[in-house]
N, C-alpha and C positions, 0 to 999 in steps of 0.2 A: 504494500500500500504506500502511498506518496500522496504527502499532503503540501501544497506549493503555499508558501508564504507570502504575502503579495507587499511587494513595497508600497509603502503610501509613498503618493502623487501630490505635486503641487501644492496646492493649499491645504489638502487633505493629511499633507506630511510634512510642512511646518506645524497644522494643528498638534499633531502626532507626538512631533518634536518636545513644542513648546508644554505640553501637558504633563512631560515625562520628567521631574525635577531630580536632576541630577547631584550624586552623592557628592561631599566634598573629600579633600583629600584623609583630613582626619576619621571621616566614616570608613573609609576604604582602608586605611592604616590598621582601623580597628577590626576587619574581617580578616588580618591578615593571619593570625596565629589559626582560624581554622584553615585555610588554606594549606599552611604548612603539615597542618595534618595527614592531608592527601597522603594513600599509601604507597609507599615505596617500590616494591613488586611485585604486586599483582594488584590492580582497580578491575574496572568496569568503564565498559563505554555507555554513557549517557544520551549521546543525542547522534545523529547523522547527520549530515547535511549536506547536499548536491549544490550546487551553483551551476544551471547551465549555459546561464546567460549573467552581464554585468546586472547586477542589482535584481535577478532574480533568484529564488532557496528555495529548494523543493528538503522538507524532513522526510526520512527515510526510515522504514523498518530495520533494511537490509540493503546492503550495498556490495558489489565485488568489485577488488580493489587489483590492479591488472598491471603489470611489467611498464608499457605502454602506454596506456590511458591512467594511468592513476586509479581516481575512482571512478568507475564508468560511468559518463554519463554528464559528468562535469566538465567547465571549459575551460579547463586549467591549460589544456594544450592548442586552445583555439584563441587563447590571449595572449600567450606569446611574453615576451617579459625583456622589460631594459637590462636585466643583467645577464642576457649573452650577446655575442657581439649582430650576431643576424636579429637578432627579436624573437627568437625561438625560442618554445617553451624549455626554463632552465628547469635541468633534470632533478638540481637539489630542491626544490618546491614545488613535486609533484601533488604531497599529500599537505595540509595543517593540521596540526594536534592543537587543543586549547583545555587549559583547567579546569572541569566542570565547576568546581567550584571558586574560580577566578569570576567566570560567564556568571555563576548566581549572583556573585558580590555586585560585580558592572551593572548589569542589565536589570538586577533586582525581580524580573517575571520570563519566568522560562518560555512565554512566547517572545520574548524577544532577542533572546540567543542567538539566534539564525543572522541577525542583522551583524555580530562581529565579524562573519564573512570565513569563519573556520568549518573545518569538514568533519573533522573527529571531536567530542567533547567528549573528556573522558576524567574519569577520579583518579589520577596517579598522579606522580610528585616528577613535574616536566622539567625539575632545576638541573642546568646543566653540570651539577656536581652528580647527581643522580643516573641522569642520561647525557654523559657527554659522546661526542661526534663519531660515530661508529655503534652504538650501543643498538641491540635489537628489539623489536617487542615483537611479540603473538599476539596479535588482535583478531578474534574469532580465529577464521583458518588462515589467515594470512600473516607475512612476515614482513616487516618495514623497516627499516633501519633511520636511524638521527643524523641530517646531514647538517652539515656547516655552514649554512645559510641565514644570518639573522631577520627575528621576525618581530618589527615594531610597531607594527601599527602604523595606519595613516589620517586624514583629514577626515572620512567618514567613518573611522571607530571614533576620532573626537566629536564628531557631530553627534552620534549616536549616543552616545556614553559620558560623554563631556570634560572639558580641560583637563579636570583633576585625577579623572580616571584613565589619559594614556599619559600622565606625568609618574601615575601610580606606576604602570607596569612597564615603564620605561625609566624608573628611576635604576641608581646601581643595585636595591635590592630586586627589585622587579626586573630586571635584565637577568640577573645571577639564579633566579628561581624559573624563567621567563615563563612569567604570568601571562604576557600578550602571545605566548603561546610559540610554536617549534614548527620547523618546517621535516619532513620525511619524506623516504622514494621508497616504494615495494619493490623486495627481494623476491621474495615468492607469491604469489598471486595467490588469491585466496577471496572467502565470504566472509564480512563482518555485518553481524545483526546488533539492534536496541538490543543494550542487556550482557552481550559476551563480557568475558572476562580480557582482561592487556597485560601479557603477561611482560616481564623484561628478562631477556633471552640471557 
């Protein structure tokens, strides 16, 4: 089943916007010690999320995640990306991993997850001390590996989520844990469902 998230439009997404009052940075500093709880080797994936178009989210039950395509279905490879020298999709930001519990803190309602623009939201501990660059996980039947690629956030996660919230996960503790979440490439192709376990290889 796929449930498509619809980006608000126009004035319908300023209303959107402006409705949604945004944490400051002492609120987010304060969620941080559950964060850090995340567990170490072995969580759970929380949400899916396709992207097959800019600004559109389809959530997913299930998704298979493919050598090639990444996660099928997503246009990760059909946007192409300023960090190679042709504009072809760079192979270390096939997949994005993000904190489930980073995305509760930001977003504050889990319909609004989708809009951080990540693929996997999962309960495990994504600080690069944890998972540095080479390290594996099992996510359902597949296997992905943590590439070298930093991943900061841009001008519509601050729209979204607002100032305080990519200062949070772009500060040096927020970079060291990286809360704005990890870029991946699958090793081994595989199915990942709502719900599997992540293990770290």
């Amino acid at each position: 089943m796929v449930r498509k998230v619809p980006e608000p439009k126009q004035r319908a997404r300023l209303r959107y916007l402006l409705d949604m009052v945004h944490l400051t940075v002492g609120e987010l500093e304060a969620g941080l010690a559950e964060i850090q709880l995340s567990p170490a080797s072995e969580g759970a994936v929380e949400l899916i999320v396709r992207r097959p178009a800019e600004s559109e989210r389809e959530v997913l039950e299930q998704a298979d995640l493919d050598l090639h395509e990444g996660l099928v279905g997503d246009g990760w490879r059909l946007r192409g990306s300023s960090r190679t020298e042709d504009g072809s999709a760079h192979p270390g930001t096939q997949l994005t991993l993000m904190n489930a519990r980073v995305i509760a803190l930001v977003a504050r309602s889990r319909e609004r997850w989708p809009l951080a623009g990540d693929q996997l939201y999962v309960d495990l501990d994504l600080s690069a001390e944890n998972l540095p660059t080479g390290t594996r996980l099992l996510v359902g039947s597949a296997i992905v590996e943590v590439t070298d690629q930093p991943h900061t956030g841009c001008a519509k996660f601050t729209e979204r989520f607002g100032p305080a919230a990519i200062r949070f996960v772009n500060s040096p503790a927020g970079r060291a844990l990286r809360l704005r979440g990890m870029y991946a490439k699958v090793v081994e192709p595989g199915r990942v469902c709502q719900g599997d376990a992540i293990h770290k290889l």
